[in-house]
C-alpha positions as CSV (number, residue, x, y, z in Angstrom):
1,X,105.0,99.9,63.5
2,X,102.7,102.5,65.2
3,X,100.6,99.3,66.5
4,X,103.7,97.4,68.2
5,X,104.0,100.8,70.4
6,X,100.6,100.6,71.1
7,X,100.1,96.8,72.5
8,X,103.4,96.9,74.5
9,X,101.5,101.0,76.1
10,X,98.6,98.7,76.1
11,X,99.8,95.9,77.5
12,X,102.1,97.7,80.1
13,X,99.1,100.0,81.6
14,X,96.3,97.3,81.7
15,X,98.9,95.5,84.1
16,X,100.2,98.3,86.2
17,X,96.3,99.6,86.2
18,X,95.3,95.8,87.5
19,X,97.9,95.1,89.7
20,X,97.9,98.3,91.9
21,X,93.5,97.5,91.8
22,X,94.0,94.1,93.0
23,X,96.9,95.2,95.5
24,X,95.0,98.2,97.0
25,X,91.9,95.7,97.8
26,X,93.9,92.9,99.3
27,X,94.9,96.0,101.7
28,X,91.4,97.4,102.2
29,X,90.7,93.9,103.0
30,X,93.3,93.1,105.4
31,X,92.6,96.5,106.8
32,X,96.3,97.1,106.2
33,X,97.4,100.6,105.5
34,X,98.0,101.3,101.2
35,X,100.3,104.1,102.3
36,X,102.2,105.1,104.9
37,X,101.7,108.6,106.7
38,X,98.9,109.4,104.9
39,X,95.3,109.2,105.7
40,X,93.9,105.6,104.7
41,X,90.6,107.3,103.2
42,X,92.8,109.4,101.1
43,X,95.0,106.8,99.8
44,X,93.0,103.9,99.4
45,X,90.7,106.9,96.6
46,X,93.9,107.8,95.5
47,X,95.4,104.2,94.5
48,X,91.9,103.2,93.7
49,X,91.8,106.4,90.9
50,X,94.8,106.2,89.9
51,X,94.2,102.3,89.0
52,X,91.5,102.7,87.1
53,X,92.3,105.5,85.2
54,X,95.8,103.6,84.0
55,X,93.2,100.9,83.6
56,X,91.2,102.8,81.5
57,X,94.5,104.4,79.4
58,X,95.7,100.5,78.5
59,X,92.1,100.0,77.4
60,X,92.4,102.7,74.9
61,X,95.5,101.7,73.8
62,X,94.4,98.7,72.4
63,X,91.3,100.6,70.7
64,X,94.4,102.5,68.6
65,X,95.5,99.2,66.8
């Protein structure tokens, strides 16, 4: 049962980890801002981090089947 938990962790992460890394370079691209009222360098490192590390997490998810 323990490996059920882990795809669907797996499988959720690896998306949100993708998605938010495929949506923050279509904005670096555009030169469109990623967030609002902050400083583009910041957020663009920030959503870049942050997508790579939940990237990373849904990776090692699926190394726990």
């Amino acid at each position: 049962m323990e490996s059920v938990t882990a795809v669907f962790a797996g499988t959720a992460f690896a998306l949100f980890g993708a998605a938010l890394l495929i949506w923050t370079g279509a904005r670096t691209i555009h030169r469109a801002p990623v967030a609002h009222g902050v400083s583009p360098v910041a957020s663009t490192a920030l959503a870049t981090l942050f997508g790579a590390l939940f990237l990373v997490l849904g990776v090692w998810c699926f190394t726990r089947i």
